[in-house]
SELO-399516 format. One record per atom (N, C-alpha, C, O): x, y, z. Coordinates in steps of 0.001 Angstrom, whole numbers, plus 500000, padded with zeros to 6 digits. Layout:
BEGIN
XYZ ...
//
This chain:
BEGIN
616788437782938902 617554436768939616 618634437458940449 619087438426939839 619233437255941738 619417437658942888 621058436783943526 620908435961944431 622324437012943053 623065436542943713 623739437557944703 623975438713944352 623993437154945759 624421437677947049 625863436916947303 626015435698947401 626802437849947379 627918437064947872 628378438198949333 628400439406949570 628664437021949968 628792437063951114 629985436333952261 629855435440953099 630809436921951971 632076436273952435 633445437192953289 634458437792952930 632829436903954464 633753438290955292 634340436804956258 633855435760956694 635950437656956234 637132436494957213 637863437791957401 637858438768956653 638645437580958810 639534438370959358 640797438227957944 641134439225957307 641234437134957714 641839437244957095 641933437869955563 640914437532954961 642906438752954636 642058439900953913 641619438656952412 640637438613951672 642653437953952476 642926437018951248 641671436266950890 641265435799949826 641119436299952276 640001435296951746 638769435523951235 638031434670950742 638414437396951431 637474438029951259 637555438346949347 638506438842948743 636485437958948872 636131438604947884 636721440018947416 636338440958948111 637506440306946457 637903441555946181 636417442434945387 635290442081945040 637175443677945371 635861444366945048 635486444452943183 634448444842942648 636888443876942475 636575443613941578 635524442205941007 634750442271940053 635685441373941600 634741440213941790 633245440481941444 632648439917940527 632784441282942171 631275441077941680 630875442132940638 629798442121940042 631986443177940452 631793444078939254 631926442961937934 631145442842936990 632639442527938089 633057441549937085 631930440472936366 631657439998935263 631541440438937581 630050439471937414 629020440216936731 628409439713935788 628750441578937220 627445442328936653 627548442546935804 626555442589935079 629272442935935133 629126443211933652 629006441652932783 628157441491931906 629689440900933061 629717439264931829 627765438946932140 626987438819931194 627401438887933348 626216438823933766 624978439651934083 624345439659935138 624775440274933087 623979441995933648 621936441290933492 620985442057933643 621828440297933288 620644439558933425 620779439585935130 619821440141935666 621885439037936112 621960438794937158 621923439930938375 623049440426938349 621333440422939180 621337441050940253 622324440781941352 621962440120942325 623677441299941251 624705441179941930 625205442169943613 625844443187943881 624707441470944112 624864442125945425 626027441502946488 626178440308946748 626845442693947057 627864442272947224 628038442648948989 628508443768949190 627761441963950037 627887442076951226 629392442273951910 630072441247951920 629895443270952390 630988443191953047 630893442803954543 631901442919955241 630012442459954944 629788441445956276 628382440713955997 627595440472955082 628608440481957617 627303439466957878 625797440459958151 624706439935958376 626046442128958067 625418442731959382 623723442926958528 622670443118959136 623845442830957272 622267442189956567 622356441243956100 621887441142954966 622737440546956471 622485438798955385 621379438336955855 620834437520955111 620769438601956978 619456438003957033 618260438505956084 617361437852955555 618597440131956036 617217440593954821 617854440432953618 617064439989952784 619053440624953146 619819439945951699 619371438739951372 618863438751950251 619348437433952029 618897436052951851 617719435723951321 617494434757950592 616588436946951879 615627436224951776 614874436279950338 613716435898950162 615789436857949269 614841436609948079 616127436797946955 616093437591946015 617145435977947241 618626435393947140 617948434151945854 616776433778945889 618500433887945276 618223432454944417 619479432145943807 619516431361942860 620629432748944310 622324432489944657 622775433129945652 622470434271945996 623921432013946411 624377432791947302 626068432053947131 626362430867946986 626870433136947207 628085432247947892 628476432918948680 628815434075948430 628540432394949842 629449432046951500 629781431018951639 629507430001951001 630753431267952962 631550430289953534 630448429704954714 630506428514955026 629630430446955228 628173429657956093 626855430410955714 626607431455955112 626169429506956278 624301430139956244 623797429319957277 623727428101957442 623495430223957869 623011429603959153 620950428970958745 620093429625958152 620818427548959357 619743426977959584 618445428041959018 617775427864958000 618358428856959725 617261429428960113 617224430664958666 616313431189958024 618455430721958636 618229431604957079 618018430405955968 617145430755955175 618363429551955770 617776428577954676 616343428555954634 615635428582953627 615888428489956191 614521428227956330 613862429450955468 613169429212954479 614144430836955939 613253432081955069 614078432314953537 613685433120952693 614907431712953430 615421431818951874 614420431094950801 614838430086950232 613284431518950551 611974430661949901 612524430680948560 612185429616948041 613253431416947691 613625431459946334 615515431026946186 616142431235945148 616058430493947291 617217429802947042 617437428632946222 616601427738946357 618292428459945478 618576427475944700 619580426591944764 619681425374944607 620681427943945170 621782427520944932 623120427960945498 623647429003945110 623638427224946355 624664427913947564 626389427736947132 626525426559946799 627136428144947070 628468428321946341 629721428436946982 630361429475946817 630358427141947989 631159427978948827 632577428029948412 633191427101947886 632961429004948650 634372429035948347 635329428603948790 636408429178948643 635200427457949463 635847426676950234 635696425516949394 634994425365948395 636790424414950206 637045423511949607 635866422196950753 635200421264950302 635961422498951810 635445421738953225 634262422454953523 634282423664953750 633303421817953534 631746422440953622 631249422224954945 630350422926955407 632166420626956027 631064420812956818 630234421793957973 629565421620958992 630747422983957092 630004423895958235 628605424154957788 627887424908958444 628182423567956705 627062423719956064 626525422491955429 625952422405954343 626800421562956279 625984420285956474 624931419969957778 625279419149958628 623632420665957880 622627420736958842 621909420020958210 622351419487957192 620571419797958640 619678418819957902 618363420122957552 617178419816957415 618612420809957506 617719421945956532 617908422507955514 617002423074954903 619431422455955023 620298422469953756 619713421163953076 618896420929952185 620866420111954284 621082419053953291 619406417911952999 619361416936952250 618278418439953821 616886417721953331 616134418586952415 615012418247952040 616846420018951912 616622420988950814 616691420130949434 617113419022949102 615965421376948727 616500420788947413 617543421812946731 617567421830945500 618341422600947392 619215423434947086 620732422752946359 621476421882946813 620803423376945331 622219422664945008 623584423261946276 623413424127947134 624813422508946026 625582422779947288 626954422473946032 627090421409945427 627937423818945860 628779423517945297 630218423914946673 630178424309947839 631350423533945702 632168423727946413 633506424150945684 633268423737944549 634631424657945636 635689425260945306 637158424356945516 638272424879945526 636906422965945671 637720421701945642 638564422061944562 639779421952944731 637963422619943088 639381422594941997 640075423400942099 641136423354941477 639712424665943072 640697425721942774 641394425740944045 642451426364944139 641023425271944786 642071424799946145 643264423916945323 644336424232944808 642408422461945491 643123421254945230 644644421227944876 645449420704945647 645127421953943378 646424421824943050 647453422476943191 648603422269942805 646721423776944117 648248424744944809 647793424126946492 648281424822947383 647175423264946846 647767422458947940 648283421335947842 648994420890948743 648021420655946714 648955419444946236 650651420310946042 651702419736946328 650583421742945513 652041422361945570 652742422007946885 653682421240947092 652018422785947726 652442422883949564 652587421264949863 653547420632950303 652013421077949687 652086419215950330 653858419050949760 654722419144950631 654210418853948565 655335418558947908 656492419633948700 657631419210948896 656182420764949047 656755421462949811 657191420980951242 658342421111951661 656271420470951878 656589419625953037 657292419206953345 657993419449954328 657373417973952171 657531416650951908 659495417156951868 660408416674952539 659533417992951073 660839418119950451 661155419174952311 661731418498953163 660954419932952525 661283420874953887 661449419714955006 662443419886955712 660549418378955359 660870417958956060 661990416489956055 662453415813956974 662092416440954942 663604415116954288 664405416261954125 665496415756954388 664677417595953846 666103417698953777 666418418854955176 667446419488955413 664931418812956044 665666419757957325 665487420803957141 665753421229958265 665154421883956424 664767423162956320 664377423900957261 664834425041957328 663396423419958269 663237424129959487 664110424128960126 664429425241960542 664812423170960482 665921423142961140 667468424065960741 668332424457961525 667422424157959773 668914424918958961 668176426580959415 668823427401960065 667035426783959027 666188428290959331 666692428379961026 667377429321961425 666334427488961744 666452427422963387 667814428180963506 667943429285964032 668857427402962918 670272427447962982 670922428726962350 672031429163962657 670111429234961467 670892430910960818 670561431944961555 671210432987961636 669329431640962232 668966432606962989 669749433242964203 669759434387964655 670515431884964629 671346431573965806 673204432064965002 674160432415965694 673218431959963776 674580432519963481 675434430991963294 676649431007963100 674748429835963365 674982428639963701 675237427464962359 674244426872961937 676567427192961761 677250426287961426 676669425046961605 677505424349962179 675413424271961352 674758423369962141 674686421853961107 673726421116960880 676161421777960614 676155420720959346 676515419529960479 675800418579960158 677028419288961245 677026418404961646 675633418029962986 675007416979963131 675548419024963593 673862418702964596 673023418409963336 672328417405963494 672837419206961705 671779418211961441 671426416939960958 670354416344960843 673290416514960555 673130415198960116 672595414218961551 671840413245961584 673218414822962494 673621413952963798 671956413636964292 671619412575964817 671132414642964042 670011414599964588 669178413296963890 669497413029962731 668230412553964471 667554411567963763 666078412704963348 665814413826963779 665444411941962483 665891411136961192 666678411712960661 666466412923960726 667954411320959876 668979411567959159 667990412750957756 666781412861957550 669270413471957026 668092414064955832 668541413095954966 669568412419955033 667264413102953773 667013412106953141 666951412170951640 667099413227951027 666768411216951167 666124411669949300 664752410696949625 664514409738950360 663911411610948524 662573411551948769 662187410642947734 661125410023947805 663170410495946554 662824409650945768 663154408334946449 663922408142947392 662384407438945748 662394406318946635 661516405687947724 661306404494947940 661099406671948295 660539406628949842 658668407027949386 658246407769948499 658026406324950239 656779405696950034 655993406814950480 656110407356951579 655106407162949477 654212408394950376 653081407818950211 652767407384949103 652038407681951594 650918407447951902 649791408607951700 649587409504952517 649000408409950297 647860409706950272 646708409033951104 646569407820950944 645774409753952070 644933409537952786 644117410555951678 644219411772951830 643279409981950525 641780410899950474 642686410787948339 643828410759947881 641754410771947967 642257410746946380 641490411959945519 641384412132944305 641111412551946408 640139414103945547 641000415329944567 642030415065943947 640561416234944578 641766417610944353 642876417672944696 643875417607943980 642821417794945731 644321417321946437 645115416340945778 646008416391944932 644411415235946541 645520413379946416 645777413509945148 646966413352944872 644695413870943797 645146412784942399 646504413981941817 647474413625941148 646229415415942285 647782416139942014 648998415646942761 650098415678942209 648842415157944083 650167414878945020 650447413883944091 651377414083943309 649701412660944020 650099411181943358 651005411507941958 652012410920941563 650341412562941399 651368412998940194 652675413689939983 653236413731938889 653158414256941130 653770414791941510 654480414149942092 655620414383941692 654466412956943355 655236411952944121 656059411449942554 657193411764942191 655172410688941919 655438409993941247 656541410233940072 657150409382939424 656594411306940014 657616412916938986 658810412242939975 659757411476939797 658254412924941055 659880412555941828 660652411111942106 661837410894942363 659726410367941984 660726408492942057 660128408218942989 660802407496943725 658918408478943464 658275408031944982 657565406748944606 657101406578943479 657467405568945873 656269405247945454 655290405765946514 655608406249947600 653782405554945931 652523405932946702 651890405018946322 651773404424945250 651206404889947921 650215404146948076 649176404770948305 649538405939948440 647524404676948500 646973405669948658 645424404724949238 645274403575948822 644487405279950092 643391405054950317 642281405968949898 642263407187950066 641587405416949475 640492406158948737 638341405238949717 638196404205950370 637439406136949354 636468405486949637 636168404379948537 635784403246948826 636354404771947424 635952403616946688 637021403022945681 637130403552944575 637634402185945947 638942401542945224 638631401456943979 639502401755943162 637263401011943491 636992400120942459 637223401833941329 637736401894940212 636783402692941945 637087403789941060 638309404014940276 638368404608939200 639363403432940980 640680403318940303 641788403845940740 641530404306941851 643046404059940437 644501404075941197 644845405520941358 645522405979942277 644129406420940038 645015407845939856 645898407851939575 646142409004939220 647025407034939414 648544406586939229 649246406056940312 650472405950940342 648361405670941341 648718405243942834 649723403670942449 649384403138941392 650564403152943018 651032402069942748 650540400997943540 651106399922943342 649364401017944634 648263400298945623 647344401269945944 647531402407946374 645986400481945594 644707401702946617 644298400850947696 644324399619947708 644112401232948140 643501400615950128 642187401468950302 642025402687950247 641139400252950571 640105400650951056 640044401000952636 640578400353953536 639122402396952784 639221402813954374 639615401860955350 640645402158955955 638929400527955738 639301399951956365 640653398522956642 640825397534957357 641517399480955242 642784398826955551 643607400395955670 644704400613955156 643103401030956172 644056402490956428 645102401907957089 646099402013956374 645399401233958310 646114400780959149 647548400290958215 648667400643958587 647358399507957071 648910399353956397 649338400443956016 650529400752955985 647928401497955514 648871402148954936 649858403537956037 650702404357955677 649339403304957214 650159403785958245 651327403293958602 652263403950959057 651295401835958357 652580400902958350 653361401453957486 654178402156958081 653535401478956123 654322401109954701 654816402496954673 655961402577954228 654250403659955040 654194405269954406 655823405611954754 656042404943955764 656972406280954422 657418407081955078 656958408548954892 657782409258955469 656062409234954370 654766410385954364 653873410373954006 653554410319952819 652988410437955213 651741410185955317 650944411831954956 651199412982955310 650275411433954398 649747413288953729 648176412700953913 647881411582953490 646995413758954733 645728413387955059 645236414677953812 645764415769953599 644615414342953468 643463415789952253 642650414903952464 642612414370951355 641417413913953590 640002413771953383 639295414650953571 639989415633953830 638314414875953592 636877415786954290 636345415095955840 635879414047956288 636679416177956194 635645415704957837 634461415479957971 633520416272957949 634476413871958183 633234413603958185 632928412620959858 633804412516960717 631782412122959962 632002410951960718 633146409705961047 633482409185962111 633386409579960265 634719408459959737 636007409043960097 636892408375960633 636135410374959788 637382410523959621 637963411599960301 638863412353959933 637160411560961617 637841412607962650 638900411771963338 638865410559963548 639657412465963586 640682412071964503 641112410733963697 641165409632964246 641412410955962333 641833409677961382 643494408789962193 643902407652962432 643924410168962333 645324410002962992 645273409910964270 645263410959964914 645238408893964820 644931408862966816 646228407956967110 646962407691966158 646409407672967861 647264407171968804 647345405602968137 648361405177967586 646768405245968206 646413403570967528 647528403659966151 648508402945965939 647078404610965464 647699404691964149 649099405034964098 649959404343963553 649298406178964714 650654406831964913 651249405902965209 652388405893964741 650795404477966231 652098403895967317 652731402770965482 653814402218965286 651721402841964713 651892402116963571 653013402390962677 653477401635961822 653504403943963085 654346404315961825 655905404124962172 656540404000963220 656271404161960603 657685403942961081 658754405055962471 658203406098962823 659929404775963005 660167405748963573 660413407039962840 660340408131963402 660701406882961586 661265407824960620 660465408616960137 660958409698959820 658726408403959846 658316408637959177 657183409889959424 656870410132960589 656830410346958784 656409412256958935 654701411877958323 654217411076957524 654153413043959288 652819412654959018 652567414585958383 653162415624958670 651548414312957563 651398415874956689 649883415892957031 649275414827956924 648932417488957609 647570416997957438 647462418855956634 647652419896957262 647115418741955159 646402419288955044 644963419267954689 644504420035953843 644421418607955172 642817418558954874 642385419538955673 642417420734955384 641768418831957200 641220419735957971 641870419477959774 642569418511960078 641512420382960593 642835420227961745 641859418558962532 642582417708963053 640313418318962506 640126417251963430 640447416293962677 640233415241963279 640879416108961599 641393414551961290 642594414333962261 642942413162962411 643071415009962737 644671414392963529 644411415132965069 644086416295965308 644774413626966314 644296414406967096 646005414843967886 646880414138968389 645893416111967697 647308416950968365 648059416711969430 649265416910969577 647088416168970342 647725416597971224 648715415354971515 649730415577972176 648364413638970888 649015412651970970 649927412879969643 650944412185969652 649816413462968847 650517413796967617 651900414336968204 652975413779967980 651758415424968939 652824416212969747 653892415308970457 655120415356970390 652882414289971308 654020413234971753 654723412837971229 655888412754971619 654197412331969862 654890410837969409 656291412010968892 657477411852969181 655632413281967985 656757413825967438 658005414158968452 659137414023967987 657863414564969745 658797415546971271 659775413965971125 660984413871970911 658521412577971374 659297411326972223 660045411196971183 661065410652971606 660183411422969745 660860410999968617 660047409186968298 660732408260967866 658467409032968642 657944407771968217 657904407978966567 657800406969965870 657988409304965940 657616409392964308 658781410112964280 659419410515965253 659093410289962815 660326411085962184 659701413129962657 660451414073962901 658605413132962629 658286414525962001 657353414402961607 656938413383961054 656347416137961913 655186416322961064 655312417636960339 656400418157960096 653930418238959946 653632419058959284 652379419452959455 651410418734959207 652310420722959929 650334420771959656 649975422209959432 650163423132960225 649435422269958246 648980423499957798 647593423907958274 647322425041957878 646261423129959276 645460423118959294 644901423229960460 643956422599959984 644575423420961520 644254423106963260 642583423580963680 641894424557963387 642388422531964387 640943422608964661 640405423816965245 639200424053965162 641305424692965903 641109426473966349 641645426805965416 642518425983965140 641594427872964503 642263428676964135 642052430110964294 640878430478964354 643210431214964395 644361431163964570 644838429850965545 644024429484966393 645921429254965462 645997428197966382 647046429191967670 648160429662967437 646321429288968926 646494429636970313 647875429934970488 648734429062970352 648166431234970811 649784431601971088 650142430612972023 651297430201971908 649286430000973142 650110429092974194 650027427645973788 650154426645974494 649780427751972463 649407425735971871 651094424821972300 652235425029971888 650732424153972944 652347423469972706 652853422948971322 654045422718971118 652246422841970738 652194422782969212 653189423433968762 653734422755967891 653829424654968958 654444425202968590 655852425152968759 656610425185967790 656300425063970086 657542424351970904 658085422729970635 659112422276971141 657282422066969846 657299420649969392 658622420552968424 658486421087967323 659933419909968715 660852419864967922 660182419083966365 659257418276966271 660938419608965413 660624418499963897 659216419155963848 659017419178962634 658186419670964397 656843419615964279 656834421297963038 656879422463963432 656775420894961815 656664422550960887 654892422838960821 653956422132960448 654965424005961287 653094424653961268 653697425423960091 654860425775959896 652559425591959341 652665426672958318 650604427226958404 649616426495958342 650709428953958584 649508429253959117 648070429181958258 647265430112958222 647913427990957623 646878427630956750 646963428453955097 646206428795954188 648252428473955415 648271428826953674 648695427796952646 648896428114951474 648835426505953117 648674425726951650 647890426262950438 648422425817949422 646672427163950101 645816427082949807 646086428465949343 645157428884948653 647176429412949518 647375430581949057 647611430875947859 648788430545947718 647188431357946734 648173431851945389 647558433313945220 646568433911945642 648680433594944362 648375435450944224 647097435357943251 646063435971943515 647244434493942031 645760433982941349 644651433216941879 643989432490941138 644327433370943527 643227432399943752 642053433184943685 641078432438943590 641716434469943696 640442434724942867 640151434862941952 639020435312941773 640886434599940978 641169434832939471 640974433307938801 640757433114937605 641073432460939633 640729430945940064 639152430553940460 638291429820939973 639247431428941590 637764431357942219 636467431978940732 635304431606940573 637139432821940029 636248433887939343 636074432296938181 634970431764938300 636814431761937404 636653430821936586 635633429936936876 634607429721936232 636039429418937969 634932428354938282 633550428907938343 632673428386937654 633224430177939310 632122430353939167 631259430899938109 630084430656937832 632047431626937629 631368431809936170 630868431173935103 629840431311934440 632174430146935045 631390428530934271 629965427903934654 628961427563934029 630495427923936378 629219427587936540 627686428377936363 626649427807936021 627818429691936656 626602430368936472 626460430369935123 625278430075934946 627168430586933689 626449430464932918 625865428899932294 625257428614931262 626363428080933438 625798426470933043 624220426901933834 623190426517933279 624143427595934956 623228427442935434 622136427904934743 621088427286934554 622485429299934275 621421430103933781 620885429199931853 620157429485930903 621721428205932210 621457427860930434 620658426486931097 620117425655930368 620676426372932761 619965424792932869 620786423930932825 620311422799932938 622009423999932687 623328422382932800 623480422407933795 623213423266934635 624104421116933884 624490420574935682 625191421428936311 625173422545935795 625751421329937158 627147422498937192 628770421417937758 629123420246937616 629144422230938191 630884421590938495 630707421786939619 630250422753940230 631292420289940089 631741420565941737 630745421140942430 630564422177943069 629998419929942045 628559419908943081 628769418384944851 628927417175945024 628656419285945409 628745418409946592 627701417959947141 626770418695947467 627713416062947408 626720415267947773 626551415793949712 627277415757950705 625316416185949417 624775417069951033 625099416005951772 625864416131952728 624492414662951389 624885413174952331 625379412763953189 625157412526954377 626754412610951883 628140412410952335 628881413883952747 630063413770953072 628445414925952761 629443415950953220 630761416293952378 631616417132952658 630726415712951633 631579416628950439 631552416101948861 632150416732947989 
//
């Protein structure tokens, strides 16, 4: 049996360390552990693979992968590997949702608290040598306490059901939209089905997006919605960058139509030295590290191991994603 991991990013954090698959051959020495530091054979690696984890596989390698079973990504957001030669496979499709999920439910709370008490702004001001207690009260939105104040979860997965626990620590209320209500609250104090998203754009003073990009939920945040929110109120997207579309996002934040955003996520990434995105007063980017901890392969290594020895014993596995629906 034949696992191939395969996971090369500019960035170093995201690459598989080299202890990783040593680790595997010894707990797993039944398993054939092959460890790709690029893409530059994955086409003859694949083809007699019956595990793989990457972050993609292109069409045409599924097609000659005749002994694949089972694909593993280390990601939390798959749709880069929602084609209809995967998903009309009978390949299982997992995903890495738990070990993301609750050190970005951390960052989210990070936000939340950086953008009610001004933090970017006080950083702006030391840099400058700058005394800035009265520009930041003076500035709207005033800073705030967070207890109290209504946070809107968009998506109730890994993410949402840690934020909701966490809001809720602090004196918040949350409201939250989920696909299927009847599933239940999480500790939400209202669930809203997708197609009452619109109140909960009304009611939020932070709006926090963690769905999956799907059909539905591109550009969740458009212009329609935004003109919905309070003036005060701060929109957070860490899911993925096309749920929110930027460039009307930018307005509302410059015109002062919303309090403030946050976005750890952007549909280019690196996001473009000339993005106006960046020059956007109130607007905090942070460069897609919600999702950072010094233990996230030590994280990553748990999950998959559980799962391979569920596999090799024949049990279901964890954090299996419906090809369907896309996550």
């Amino acid at each position: 049996m034949k696992l191939l991991i395969c996971v090369h990013h500019p960035f170093d954090q995201w690459n598989a360390p080299s202890w990783f698959p040593i680790r595997l051959q010894q707990e797993f020495p039944r398993v054939q552990v092959v460890h790709l530091p690029d893409y530059k054979r994955m086409d003859e690696e694949i083809v007699d693979a019956e595990i793989v984890i990457a972050w993609s596989v292109r069409p045409q390698q599924i097609v000659e992968a005749k002994k694949l079973r089972w694909i593993h990504s280390p990601a939390a957001a798959v749709h880069q590997l929602i084609f209809p030669e995967l998903v009309n496979s009978d390949i299982i499709l997992t995903n890495a949702r738990e070990v993301h999920g609750p050190v970005v439910a951390e960052h989210v709370i990070a936000l939340i608290f950086a953008l009610a008490k001004k933090i970017p702004g006080s950083v702006r001001l030391q840099e400058k040598h700058v005394w800035g207690q009265q520009i930041l009260w003076d500035e709207l939105p005033r800073v705030r306490e967070v207890s109290g104040a209504t946070l809107g979860m968009v998506g109730l997965g890994s993410i949402g059901r840690p934020v909701v626990k966490s809001a809720k620590a602090l004196g918040m209320r949350v409201i939250a939209v989920r696909e299927h209500p009847e599933k239940g609250s999480e500790g939400a104090d209202a669930i809203f089905a997708p197609a009452q998203i619109d109140e909960v754009f009304r009611q939020a003073d932070y709006i926090v997006l963690a769905t999956p990009v799907t059909a539905s939920t591109k550009a969740i945040a458009n212009a329609a919605r935004l003109a919905l929110m309070k003036p005060e109120a701060c929109l957070i997207n860490v899911g993925r960058g096309p749920l929110v579309d930027e460039s009307t996002l930018a307005v509302a934040v410059r015109e002062k139509k919303i309090g403030g955003a946050a976005l750890d996520v952007f549909p280019k990434e690196p996001l473009p030295a000339d993005s106006p995105l960046w020059d956007v007063p109130n607007l905090l980017i942070t460069p897609h590290t919600a999702a950072l901890t010094d233990k996230l392969w030590e994280r990553h290594y748990t999950l998959f191991s559980e799962n391979l020895r569920r596999y090799l014993k024949g049990d279901s596995l964890l954090a299996i994603v419906d090809k369907r629906k896309g996550y």
